[in-house]
N, C-alpha and C positions, 0 to 999 in steps of 0.2 A: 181720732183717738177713741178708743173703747176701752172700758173701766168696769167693773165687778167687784163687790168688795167682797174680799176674802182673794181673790184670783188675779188682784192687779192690774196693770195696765197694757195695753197695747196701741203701740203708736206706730202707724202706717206715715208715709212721706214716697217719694220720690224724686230722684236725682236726676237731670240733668245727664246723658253719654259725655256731653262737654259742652262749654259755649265757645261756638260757635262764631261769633264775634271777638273774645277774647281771643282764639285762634287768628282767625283773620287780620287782628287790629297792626302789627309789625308790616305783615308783608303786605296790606292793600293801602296804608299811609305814609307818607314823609315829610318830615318837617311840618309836622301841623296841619294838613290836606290828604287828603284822599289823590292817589297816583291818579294820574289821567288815562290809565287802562287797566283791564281787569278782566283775563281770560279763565273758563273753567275748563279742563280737561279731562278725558274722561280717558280709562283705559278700561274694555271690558278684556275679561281673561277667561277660557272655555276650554276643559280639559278636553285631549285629545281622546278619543275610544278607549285607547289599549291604555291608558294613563289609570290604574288603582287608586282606591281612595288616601292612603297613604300617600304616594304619591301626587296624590293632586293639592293635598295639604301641605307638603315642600312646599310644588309649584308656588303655593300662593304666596307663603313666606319669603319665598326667593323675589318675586314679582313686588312686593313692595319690599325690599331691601335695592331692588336694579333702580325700583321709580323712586328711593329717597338718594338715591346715589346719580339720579339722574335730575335735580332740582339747584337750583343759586336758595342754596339756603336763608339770606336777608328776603330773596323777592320770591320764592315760590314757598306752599306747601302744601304736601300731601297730607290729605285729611284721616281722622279716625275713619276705619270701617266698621260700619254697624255687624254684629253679628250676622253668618248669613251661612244656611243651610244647604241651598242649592251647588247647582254643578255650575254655576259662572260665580263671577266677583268682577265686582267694579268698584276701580280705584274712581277717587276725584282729586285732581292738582288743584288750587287755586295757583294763579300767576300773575305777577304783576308787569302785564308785557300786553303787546299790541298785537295785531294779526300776523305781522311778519313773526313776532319772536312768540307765538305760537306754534305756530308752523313749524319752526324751530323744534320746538320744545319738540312736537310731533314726532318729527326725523330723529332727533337725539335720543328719543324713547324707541323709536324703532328700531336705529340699528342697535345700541345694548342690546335689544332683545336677538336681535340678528348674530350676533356675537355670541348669546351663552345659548350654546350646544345643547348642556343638558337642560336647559329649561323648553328649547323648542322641543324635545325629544316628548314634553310633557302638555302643553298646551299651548294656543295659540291665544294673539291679543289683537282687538281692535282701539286705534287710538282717533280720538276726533275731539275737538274742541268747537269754543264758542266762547261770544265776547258777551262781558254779564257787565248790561244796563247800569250806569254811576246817576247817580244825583246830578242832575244840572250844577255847573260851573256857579258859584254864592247861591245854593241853595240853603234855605233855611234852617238853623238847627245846631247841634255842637256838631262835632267830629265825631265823637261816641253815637251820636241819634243817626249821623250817616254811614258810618259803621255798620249799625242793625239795620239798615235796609240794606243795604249790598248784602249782609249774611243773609237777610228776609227775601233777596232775588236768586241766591247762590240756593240757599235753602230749595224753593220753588223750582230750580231749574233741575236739582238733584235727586228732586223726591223718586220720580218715575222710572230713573235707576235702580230704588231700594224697594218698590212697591211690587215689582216685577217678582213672578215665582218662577219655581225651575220650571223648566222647560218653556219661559216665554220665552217670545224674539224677544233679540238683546233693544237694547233704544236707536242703533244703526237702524237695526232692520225695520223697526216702528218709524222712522224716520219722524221723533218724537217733538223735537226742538231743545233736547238736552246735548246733540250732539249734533247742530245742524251746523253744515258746513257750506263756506261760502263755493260759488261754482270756479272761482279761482284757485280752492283748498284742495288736496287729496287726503283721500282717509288711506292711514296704512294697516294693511292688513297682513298679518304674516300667518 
């Protein structure tokens, strides 16, 4: 707070895009526990050439309306995106699902994508997942303190997504650990 008399006050703060926790707490618990798996999903999305800036600004709209239309709304969700300047975007799913229903997820977001025309006509996506690290089985603590570390490892796994500027390689191609796939997974690339 800064003060001047005659001139008043001014009061600085800042807010929180969202907690992150709060977000999470529905789709990564049940019945009082933390689910026994917890994948993060990553869709990167990279206009084509001839794709306008107009146009790439649809795409994007379009692209999380296909990935909230492509989730089990009690066990997945797609997160806020932060503001972001460049010529890629990436979504993050959390999932409450195990390798297989990953994998899943992966394909199910491919072909939607596969399916709308005018979206491939505009950019392409790469989709890759990865299992994000739970508290050991009576770990110490409420359900709320295990909460905040899942979003504390979701967090961490996600940063190097948003840290990226234009024209880096995406986190595929850094082969980062945000989006490492096991050597039994396929990443779909359309």
């Amino acid at each position: 707070m800064e003060s001047q008399v005659g001139h008043g006050s001014v009061f600085t703060f800042t807010l929180p895009l969202f907690s992150l926790p709060r977000i999470l707490f529905s789709t990564i618990t049940d019945q009082g526990r933390l689910r026994r798996a917890v994948s993060l999903l990553t869709v990167e999305v990279a206009p084509l050439p001839a794709c306008s800036s107009d146009q790439w600004q649809d795409a994007r709209r379009q692209c999380l309306q296909l990935l909230k239309s492509s989730v089990y709304h009690h066990e997945d969700v797609v997160l806020p995106v932060p503001e972001n300047a460049s010529q890629q975007e990436t979504f993050l799913i959390v999932a409450a699902t195990d390798e297989p229903g990953a994998q899943a997820m992966e394909k199910r977001i491919a072909e939607q994508f596969e399916r709308h025309t005018e979206l491939r006509a505009k950019c392409e996506i790469k989709v890759a997942h990865t299992a994000v690290p739970l508290p050991e089985d009576g770990a110490e603590g409420s359900l709320e303190a295990q909460v905040q570390q899942v979003a504390n490892r979701i967090s961490e796994l996600a940063m190097p997504a948003f840290a990226r500027g234009p024209g880096s390689p995406t986190a595929l191609e850094e082969n980062s650990g945000l989006v490492h796939q096991p050597e039994n997974t396929k990443e779909h690339t359309q």
